[in-house]
Structure formats: C-alpha cells, structure tokens
SEZA-428144 format. One line per field, with one value per residue: x, y, z of N, C-alpha, C, O, CB in turn; residue number from 1. Coordinates in steps of 0.001 Angstrom, whole numbers. Glycine has a CB too. Layout:
REM residues N
nX: X,...
nY: Y,...
nZ: Z,...
caX: X,...
caY: Y,...
caZ: Z,...
cX: X,...
cY: Y,...
cZ: Z,...
oX: X,...
oY: Y,...
oZ: Z,...
cbX: X,...
cbY: Y,...
cbZ: Z,...
num: NUM,...
***
This chain:
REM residues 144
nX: 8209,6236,4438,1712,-344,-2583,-2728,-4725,-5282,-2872,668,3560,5845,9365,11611,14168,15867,14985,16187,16392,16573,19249,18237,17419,14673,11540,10267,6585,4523,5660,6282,3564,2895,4562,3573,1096,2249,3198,1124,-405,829,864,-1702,-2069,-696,-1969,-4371,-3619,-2682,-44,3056,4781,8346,8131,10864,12268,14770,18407,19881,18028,17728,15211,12310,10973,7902,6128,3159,1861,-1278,-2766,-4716,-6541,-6006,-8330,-9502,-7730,-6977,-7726,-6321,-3518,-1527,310,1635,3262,3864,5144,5159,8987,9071,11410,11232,9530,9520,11685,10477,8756,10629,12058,10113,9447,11551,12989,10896,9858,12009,15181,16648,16864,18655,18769,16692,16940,15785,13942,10842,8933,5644,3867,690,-2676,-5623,-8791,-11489,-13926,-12341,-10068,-7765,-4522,-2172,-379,1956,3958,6316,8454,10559,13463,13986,11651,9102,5650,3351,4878,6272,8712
nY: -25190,-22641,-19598,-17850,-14739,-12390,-8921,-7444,-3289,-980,-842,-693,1414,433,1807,3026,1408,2535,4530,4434,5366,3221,1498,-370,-284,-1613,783,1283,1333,-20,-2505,-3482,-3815,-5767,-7929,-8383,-9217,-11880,-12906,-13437,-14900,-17147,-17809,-18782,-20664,-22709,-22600,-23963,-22697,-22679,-24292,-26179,-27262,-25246,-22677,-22197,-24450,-23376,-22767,-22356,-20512,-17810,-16425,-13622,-11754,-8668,-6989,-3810,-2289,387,3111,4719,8397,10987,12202,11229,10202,7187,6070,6175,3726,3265,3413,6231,7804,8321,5640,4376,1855,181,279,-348,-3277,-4256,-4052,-6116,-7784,-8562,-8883,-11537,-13030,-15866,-17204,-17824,-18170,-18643,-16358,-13403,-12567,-14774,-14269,-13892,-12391,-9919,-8814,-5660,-4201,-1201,-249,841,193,-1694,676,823,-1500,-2115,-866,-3233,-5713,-7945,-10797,-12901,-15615,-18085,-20872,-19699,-20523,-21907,-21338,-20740,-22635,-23489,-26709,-29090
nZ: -20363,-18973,-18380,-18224,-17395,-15701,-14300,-12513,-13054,-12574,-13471,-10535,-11296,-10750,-8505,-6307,-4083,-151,2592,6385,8996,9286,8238,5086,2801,498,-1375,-86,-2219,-4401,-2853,-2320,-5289,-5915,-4358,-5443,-7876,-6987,-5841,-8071,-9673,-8459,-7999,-10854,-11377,-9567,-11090,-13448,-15579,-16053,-16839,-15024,-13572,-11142,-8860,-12383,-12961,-12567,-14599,-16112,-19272,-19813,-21616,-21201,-21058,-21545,-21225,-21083,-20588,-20779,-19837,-22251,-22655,-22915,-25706,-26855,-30457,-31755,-33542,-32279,-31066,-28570,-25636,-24434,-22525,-19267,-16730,-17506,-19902,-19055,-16435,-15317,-16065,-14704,-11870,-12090,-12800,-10101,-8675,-9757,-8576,-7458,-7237,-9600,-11463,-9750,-10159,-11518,-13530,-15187,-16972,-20179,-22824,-22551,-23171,-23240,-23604,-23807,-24319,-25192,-23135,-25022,-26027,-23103,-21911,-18897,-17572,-17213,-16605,-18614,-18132,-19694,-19602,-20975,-21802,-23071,-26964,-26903,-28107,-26195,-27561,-29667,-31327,-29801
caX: 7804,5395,3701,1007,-1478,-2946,-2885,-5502,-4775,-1872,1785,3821,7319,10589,12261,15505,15578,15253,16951,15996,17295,19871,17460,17363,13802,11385,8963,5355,3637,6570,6357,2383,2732,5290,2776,101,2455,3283,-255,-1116,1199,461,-3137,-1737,-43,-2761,-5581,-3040,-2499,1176,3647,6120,8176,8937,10996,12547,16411,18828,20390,17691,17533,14114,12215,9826,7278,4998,2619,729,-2562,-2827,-6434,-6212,-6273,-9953,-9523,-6223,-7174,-7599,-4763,-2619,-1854,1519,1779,4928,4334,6050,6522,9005,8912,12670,11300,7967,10002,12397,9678,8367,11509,12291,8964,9359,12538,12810,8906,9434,13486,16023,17686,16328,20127,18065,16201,17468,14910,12580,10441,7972,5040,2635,39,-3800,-6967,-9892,-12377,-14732,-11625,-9600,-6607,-3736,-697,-26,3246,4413,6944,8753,11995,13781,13691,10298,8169,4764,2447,5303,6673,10329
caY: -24358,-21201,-19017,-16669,-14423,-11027,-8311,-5805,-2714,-42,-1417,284,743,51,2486,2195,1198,4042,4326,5179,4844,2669,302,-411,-1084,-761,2121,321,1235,-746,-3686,-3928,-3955,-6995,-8983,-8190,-9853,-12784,-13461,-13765,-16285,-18411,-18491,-19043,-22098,-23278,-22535,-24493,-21330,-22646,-25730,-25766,-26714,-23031,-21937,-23094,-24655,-22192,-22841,-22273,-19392,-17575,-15019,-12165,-10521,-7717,-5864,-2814,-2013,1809,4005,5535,9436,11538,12961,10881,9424,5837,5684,5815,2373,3079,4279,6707,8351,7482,5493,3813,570,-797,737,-1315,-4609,-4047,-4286,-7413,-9254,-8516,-9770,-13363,-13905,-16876,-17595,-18054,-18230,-18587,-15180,-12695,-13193,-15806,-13546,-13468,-11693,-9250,-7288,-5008,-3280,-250,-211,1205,-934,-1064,1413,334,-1781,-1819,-1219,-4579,-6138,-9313,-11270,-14424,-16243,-19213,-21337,-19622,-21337,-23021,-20424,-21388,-23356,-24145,-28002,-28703
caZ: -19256,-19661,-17192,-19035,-15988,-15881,-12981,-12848,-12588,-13304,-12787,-10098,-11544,-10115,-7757,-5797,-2073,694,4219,7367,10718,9314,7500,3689,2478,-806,-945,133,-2737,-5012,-2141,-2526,-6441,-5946,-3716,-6246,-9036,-6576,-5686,-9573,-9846,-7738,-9143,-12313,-11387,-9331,-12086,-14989,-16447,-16450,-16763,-14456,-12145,-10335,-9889,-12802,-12982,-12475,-15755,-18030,-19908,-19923,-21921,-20539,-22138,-20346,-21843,-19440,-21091,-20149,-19897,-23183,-22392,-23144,-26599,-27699,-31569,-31854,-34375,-31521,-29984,-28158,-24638,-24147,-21363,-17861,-16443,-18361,-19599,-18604,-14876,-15374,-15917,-13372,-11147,-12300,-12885,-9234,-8016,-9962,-8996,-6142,-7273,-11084,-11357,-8890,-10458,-12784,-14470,-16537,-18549,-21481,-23165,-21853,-24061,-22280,-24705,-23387,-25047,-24661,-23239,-26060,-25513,-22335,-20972,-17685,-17459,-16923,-17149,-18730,-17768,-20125,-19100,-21204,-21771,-24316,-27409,-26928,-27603,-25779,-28312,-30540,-30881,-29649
cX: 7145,4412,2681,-302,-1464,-3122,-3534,-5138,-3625,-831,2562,5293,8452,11626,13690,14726,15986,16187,16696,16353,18136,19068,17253,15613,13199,10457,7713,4920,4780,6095,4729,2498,3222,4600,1833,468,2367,1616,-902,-150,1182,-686,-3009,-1411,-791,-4244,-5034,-2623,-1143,1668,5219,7746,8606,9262,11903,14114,17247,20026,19571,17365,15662,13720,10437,9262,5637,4088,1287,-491,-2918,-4213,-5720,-6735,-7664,-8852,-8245,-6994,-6645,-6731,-3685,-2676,-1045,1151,3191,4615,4732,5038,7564,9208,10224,12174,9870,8461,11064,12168,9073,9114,12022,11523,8731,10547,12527,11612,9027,10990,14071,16758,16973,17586,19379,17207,16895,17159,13623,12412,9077,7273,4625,2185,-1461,-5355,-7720,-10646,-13722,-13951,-10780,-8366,-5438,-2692,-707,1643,2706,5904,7728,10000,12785,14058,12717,9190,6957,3841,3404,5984,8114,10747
cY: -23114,-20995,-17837,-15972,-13017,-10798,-7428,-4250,-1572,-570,94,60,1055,1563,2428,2813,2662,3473,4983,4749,3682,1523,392,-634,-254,423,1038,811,-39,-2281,-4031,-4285,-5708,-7751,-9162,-9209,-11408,-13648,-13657,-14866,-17124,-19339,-18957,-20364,-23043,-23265,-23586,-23860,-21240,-24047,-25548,-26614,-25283,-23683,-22954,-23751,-23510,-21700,-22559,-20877,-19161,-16269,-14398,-11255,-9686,-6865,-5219,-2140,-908,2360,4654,7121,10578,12206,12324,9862,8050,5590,5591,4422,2316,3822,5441,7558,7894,6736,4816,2570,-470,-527,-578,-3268,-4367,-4702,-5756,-8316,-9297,-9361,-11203,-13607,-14538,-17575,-18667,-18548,-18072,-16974,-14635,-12420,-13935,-15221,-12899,-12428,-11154,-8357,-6520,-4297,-2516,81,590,177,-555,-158,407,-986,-1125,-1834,-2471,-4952,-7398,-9920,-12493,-14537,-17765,-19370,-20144,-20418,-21997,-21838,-20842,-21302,-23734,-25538,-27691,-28351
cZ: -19814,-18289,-18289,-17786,-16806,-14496,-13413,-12352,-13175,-12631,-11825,-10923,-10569,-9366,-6452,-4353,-1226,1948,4745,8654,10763,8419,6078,3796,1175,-343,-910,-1135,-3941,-4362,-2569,-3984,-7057,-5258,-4593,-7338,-8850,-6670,-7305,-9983,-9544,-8234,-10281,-12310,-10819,-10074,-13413,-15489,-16383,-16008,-16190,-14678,-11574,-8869,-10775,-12520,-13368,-13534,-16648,-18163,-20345,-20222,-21229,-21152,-20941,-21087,-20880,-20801,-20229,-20486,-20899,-22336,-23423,-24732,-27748,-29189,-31548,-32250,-33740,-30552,-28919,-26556,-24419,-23766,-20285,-17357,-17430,-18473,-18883,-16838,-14173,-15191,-15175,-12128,-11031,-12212,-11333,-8351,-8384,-9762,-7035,-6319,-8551,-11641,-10237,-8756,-11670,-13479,-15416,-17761,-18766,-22740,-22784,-23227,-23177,-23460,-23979,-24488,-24589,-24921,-24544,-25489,-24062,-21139,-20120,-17636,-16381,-17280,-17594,-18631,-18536,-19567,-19846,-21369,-22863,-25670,-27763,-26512,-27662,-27528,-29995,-29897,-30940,-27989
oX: 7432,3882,3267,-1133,-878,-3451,-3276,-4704,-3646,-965,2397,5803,8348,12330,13830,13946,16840,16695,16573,16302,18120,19779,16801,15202,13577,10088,7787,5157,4171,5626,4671,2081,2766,5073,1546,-383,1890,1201,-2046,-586,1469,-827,-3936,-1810,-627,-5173,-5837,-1802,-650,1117,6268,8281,9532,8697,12273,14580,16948,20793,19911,16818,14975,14170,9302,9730,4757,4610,317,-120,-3329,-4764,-4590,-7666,-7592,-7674,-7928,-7542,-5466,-5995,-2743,-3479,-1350,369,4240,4907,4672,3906,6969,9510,10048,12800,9558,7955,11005,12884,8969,8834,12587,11919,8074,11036,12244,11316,8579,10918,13506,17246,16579,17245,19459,17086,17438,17989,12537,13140,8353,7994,4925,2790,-1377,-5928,-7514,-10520,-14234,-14444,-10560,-7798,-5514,-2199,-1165,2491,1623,6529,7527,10758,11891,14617,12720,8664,6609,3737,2904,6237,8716,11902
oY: -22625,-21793,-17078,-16771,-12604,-11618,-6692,-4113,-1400,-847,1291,-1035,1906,2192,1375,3633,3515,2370,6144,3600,2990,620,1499,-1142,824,796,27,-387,-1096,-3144,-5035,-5440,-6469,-8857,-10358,-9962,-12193,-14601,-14099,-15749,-18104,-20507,-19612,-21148,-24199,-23916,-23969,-24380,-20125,-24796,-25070,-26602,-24529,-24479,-24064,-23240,-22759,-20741,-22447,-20193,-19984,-15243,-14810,-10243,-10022,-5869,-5709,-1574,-1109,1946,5113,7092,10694,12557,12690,8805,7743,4848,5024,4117,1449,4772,4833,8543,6664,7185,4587,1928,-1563,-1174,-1217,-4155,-3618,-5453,-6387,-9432,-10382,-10221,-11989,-14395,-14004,-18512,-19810,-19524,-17261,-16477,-15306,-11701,-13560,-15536,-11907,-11835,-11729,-7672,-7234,-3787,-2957,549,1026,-297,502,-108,-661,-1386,80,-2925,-2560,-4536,-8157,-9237,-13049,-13562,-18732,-18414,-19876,-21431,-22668,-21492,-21340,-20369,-24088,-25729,-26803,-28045
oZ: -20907,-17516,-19062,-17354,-17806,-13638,-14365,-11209,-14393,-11439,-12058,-11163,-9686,-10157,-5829,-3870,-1466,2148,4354,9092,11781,7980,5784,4840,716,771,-1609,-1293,-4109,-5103,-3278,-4067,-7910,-5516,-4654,-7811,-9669,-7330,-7413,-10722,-10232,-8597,-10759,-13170,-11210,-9596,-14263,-16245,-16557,-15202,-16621,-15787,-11873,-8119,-10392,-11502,-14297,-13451,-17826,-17299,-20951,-19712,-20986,-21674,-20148,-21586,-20301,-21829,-19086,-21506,-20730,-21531,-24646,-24650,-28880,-28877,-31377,-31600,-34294,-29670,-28100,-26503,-24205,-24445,-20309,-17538,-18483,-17467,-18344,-15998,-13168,-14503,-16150,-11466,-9980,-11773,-11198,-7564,-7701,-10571,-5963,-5577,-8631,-12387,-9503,-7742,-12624,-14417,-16585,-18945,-18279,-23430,-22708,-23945,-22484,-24317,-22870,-25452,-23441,-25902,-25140,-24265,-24398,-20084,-20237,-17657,-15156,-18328,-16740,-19204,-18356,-19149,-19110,-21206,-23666,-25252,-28795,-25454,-28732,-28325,-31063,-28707,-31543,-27695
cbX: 9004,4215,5022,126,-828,-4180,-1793,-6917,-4602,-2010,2923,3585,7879,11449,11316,17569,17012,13518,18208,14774,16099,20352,16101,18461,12869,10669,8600,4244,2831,8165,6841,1314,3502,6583,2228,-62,3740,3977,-1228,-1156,1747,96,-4161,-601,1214,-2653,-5904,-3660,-3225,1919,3621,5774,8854,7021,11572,12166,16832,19176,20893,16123,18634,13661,12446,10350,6425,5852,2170,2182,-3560,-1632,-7296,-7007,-4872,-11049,-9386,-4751,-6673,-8293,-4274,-2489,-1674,2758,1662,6080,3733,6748,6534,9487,8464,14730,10730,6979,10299,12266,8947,7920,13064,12388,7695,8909,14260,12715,7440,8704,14057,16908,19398,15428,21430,16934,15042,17459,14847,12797,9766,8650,4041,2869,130,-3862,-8203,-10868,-13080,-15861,-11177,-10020,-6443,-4198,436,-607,3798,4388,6159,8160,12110,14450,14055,10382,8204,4120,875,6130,6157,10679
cbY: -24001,-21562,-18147,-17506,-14475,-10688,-7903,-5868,-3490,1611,-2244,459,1194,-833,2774,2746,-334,4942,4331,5333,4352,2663,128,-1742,-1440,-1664,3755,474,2836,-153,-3513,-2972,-2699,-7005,-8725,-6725,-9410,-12436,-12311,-12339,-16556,-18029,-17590,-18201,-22190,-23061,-20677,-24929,-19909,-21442,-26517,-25786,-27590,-20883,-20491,-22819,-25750,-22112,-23852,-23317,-19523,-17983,-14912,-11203,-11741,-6513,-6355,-548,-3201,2839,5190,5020,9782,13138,14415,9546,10065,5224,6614,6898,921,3787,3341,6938,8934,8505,4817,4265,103,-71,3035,-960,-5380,-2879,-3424,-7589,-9244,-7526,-9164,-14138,-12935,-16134,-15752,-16433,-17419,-19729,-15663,-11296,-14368,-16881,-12785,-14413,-12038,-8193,-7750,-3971,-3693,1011,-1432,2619,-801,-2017,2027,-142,-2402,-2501,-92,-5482,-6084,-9628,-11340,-14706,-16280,-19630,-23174,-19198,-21634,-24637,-19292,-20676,-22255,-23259,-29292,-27147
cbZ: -18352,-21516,-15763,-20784,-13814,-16823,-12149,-12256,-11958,-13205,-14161,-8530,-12925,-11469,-7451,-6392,-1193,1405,4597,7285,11905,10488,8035,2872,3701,-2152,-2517,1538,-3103,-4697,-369,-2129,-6970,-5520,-2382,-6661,-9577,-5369,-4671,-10847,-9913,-6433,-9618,-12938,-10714,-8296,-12654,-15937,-15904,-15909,-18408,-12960,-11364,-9943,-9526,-13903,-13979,-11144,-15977,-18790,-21228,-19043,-23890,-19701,-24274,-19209,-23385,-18035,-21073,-20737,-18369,-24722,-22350,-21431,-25928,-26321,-32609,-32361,-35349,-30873,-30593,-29273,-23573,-25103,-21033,-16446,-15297,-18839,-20894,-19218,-14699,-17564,-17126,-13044,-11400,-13237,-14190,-9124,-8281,-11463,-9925,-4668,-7873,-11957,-12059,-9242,-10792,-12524,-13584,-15887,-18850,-21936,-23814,-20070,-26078,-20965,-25677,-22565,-25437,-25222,-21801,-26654,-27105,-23388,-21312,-16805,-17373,-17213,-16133,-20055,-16077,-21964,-18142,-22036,-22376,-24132,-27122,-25514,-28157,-24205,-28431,-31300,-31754,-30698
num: 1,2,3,4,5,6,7,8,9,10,11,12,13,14,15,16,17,18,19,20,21,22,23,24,25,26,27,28,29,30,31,32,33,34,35,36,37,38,39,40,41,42,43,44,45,46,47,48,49,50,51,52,53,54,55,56,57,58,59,60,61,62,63,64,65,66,67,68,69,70,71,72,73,74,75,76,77,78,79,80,81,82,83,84,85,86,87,88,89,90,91,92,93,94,95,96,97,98,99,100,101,102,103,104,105,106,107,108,109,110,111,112,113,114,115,116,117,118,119,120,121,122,123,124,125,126,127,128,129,130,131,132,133,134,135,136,137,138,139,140,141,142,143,144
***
C-alpha cells in the first residue's frame, strides 16, 4: 500500500475545536485545509498515484511522511534549507492525520510513524505539501 500526492499551497495547521451556542466545531479555515487534503486524495487514487485499498485494514500499521515546502523569506541565505518558524510541524501533521483518517485509515492510531520536514521551495517555486503514505515496513519502491 502507498499513497504519495501534493497540495498546493501553504498548510493550515491544527487548532482545537471552538464552541458556540452550545455547538463544538473546527475553525473554517482548518475545515477548508482538510477538504483541500481530502480532495488530493482522491485524485491521487484516481490518477494511480497510489495502491490501495482505502482505507486501509484497521490493523495495519502505517507510516507518514509530510514535507511543507515554505516561500523562502527575501534576503534569507541559501545555506539555509530548514523552515523553523511557526507554525509547528507536530501542529502541521495533526492536521493532516486528522483529515486522512476514515479516507486513508480507519484511525490515525495507525500511524506509527510520522515524520513531518519544513523545508524551503527552490528559488522561482510555489509553495506545497507533499503527503506519503505507506505500510510500515514496505517502504514504497522497496521488495517485500
């Protein structure tokens, strides 16, 4: 199993639920960010751009890798590749593992391993997120 997509764009990250007149819900800009992730998966799965079935069995253990491709800032030296400013990244995957879960897993309990990078586009790129997605164990394009 392996899911590999890209979202354009800047991720929103993860914020806790509000209340209002008795009602739980997320903040809309959070909820749009999570339709944004949905809707790229879908394409993903309907382009090939992954081997399913989704979501997967609610036993298998699965790892998560994110990496947000940030607008480098005017004047910052190339030699820097790292992003570390906010938001941060455990808030960034939060967000994400929330939005694949029921889609991509039954339960974001299954990842096992998330690693999240920020990093900065090359010069003249856009900023994006990439989401992988595989079994654990079987890391995509190895045999086994």
């Amino acid at each position: 199993m392996h899911l590999d997509f890209v979202i354009p764009g800047k991720p929103v990250p993860w914020d806790k639920a509000r209340a209002r007149n008795g009602h739980i819900y997320k903040p809309p800009r959070l909820r749009a960010w999570q339709e944004k992730v949905r809707a790229a998966v879908f394409v993903a799965v309907n382009n090939k751009d992954a081997s399913g079935p989704f979501p997967v069995p609610k036993d298998m253990p699965v790892v998560l890798e994110i990496t947000v491709f940030a607008k480098r800032p005017k004047g910052l030296p190339m030699s820097v590749h790292y992003d570390t400013r906010k938001p941060d990244a455990t808030n960034i995957q939060k967000g994400i593992e929330d939005a694949l879960t029921k889609l991509v897993y039954p339960d974001d309990a299954q990842v096992v391993s998330p690693v999240t990078h920020k990093r900065f586009v090359q010069p003249g790129g856009e900023p994006h997120v990439r989401i992988r997605v595989w079994e654990a164990g079987h890391r995509p394009g190895m045999r086994g």
